[in-house]
Each structure stands twice: as C-alpha cells, then as structure tokens.
N, C-alpha and C positions, 0 to 999 in steps of 0.2 A: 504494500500500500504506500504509496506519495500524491500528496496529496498537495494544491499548489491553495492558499487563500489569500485574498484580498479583504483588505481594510480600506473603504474609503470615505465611510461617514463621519466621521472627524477633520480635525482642521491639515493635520499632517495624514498624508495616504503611507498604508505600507501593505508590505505581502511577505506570505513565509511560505515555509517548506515541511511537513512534516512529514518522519516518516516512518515504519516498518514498527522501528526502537521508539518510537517518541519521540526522536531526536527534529527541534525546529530550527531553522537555518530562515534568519529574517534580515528583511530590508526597507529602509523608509526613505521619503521625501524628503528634505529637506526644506522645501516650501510648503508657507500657507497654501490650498485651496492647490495645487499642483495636477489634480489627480487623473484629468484626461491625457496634458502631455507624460507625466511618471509611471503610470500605470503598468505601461509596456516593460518600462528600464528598470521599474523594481523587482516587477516579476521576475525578468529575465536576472537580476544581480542575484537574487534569492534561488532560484536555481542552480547557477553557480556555485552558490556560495555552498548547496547540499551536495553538489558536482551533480544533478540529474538533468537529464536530455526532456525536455517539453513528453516526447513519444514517451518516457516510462511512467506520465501521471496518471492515478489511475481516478480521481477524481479533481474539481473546482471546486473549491469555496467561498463565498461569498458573503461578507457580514451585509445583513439585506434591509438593516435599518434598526429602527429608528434613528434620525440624523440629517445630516443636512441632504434637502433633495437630491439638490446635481450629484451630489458624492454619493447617492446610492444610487440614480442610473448609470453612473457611468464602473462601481463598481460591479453591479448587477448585469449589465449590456457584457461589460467585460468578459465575468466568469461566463455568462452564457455562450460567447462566442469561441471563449476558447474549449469549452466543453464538448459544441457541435462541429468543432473541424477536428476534434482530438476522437471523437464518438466515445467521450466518458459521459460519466454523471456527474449532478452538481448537490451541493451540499449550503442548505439557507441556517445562514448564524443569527442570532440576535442579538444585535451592537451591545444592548444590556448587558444581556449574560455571560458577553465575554469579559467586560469589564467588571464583575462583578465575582466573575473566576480567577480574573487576573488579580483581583483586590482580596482573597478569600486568606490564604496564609496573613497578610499581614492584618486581615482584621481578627482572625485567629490570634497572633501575638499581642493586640492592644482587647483583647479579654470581649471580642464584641462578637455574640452570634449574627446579627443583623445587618446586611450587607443592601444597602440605599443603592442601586446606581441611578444618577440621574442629569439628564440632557438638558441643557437651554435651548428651551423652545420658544424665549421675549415673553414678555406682558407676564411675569410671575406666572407663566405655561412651564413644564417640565415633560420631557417621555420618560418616564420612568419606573424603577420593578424591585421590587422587596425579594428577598432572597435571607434562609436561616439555613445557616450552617450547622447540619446536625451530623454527628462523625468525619467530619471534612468533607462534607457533600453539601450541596447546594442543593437547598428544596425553595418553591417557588412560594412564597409566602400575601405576597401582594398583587396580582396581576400587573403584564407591561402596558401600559398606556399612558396617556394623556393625562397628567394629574396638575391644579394650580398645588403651586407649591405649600400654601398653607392649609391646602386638602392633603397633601402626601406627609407633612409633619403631622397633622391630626392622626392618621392613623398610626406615626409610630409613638405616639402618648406612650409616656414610660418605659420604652425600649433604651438599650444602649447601642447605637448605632453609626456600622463604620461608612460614611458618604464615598463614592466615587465619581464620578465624571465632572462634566464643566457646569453643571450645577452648582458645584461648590463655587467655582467662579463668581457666578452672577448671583447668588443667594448666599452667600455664607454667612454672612451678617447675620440674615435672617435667621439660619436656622442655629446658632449659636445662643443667639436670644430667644430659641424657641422654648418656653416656658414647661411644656409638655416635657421635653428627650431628656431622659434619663443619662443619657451623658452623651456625647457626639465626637467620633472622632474623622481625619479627612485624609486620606489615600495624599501621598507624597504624590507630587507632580510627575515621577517617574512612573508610575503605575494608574494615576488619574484617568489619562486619558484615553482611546481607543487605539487599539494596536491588535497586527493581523497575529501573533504567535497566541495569543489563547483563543480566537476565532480558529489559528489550525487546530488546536487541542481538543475544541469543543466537536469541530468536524468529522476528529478521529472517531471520537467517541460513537458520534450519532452514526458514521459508516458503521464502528464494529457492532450498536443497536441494529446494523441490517434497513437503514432509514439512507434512502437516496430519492435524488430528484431527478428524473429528465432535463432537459436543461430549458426546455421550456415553460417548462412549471415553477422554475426559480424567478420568483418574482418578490420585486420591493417592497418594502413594508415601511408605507411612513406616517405610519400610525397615523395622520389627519391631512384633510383636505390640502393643497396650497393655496398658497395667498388670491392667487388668480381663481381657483377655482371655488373655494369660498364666498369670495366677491359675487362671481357670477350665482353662484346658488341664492346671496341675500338680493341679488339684483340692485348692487352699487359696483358693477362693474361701468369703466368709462363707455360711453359710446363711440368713440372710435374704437376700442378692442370691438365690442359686441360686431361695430361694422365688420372689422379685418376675418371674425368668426364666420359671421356669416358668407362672406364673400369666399371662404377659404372652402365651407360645404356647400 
C-alpha cells in the first residue's frame, strides 16, 4: 500500500507519502494560498522524498474539507484526476479529524480528553468537531459542522479542552474568557494547523477499514453554502451577476 495525500484546505498546501510500514515522507508550500500552482511540485517532492514512482500508488487522498473553498476544489479536482489516469481509488479525509489526530498525543500530555478542532469560518462562524480520547482513540463526541463559536463553547460547559486549528487565531480571547471551560489548553503552532501527514495516516486506516472511493465519488465537503451562493438563495444577489447567470444558461 502507498498511498499519495493532499492537504489543501488551509493557508499552507502540502502532500505526503505513506506507506506499507506507516512510514510518511511529507512536503509543503511555502506560500500562503499557493495551492493550484504547488500542488503538482509537492506531490511530486513527497514522492521522492519516499523514492516511489506515481505507477506504484495504490490509492489518493484527499483532505475534502471543511476549509477554504478554492483549496478544497483544487485539492479534490487534484486527487481525482490523479486517481482516474493512475485507475486507483480515492480516499475523503476530514480536514477536522486530521487535525484533531494530529493534536491527540499532545493533548494526551497537557491531561485533556477533549480535542476542539476548529476553523474560521468570519462572523464568530467556526467548522468544527469534538472528539474524546478514550485509550488513545478518537471517538467523535460532537458532530463536524457549522457551529457560532459561542454555541460550540456552550456545549463544552465544564470540559477540559485541548483547541486546535485557526480558530484559536480569530477566537482565542474569546474562549479563554469563556466562563463555562473547565480549563482550555491551545495546540503549539507547529501542530495547529492542517497538514497532509495525519490526512495520510487517517487514509491508511480507512483503506485497511476496507472503505475506498471511486474517484468520482470523492467529492468536497464544505460544510455551507458560498458567499455567492447564499446570496443568491436570500435573493441579494447583484443584478449584474443574476444577468451574467442567466445569460451563461
């Protein structure tokens, strides 16, 4: 089994390698928002770097969201196109739970079963998913969605809970002074953010669960409408768009 994944729902894109042994061989961006021109050159450094030929993967993976739109067509578009010219299968991660995997030993070490990940999604919106570490396992404890952030501190009233992703960014204040959490602790910047090596890890897993995708069935998940598409549903979309829509069907 080698299995190639992409990360591209975050600010930084990357892709790893994992294989046989467990063993992940990873590669990143070094720019913000990079991810249609990098995609190709990560993947390609991250193969390399596990010395494996494209022809021996035996699946794609793709972290399929929740996160920033562009960065999950274009890492979705990706894994699918390399899946259908290779005739593998593809494998859909959830941006969440890998950072929430990736966060899981060290919120083991600061004493906290409750592993928070959660996205900025503007307007005190968050994508995010509760997760309890019971024997070094992640069980899903809160559903992944759509939550305002002072509706996802409510439900962890009296938890002690370890935060990951760039929610801590734009809310930390907040949930520091959140009156409710029994104590709150915040994933080092090194591990905060979304990264393709536990999307390979998680991949692994779901292959040796015997759970694969067609590559057409791997599709986005970005948990809520867009900006555009929104609009249009409340009908405050501009009238020039609506025109450019109509003219285009």
């Amino acid at each position: 089994m080698k299995i190639l994944a992409l990360e591209t729902t975050g600010k930084y894109g990357s892709a790893a390698v994992i294989d046989d042994e467990g063993r992940v061989f990873s590669a990143a961006s070094e720019g913000e928002m990079n991810h249609l021109k990098d995609v190709i050159i990560i993947s390609e450094s991250a193969l390399d770097a596990s010395g494996t030929d494209k022809k021996e993967l035996t699946h794609v993976a793709a972290s399929a969201g929740p996160g920033s739109f562009t960065g999950i067509r274009i890492g979705v578009t990706t894994a699918r196109t390399i899946a259908q010219m290779l005739g593998i299968p593809c494998v859909a991660v959830s941006s969440l739970e890998a950072m929430a995997y990736n966060a899981a030993e060290a919120a083991a070490e600061q004493n906290c079963d409750i592993i928070a990940a959660a996205i900025n999604a503007r307007r005190h919106q968050t994508y995010a998913g509760v997760w309890k570490l019971v024997n070094g396992e992640l069980e899903l404890l809160f559903e992944e969605r759509q939550y305002m952030i002072e509706e996802l501190l409510e439900k962890l009233d009296g938890m002690k809970v370890f935060f990951v992703g760039d929610g801590i960014d734009a809310y930390g204040e907040l949930i520091r002074n959140a009156e409710g959490l029994m104590r709150c602790e915040f994933a080092d910047e090194d591990i905060r953010y979304q990264s393709a090596g536990p999307v390979a890890e998680l991949a692994r897993r779901t292959v040796l669960n015997g759970e694969e995708l067609e590559y057409e069935k791997l599709l986005p998940d970005y948990m809520r409408l867009s900006e555009a598409e929104q609009r249009l549903k409340e009908g405050t979309l501009s009238d020039k768009i609506k025109q450019l829509r109509s003219a285009k069907n």
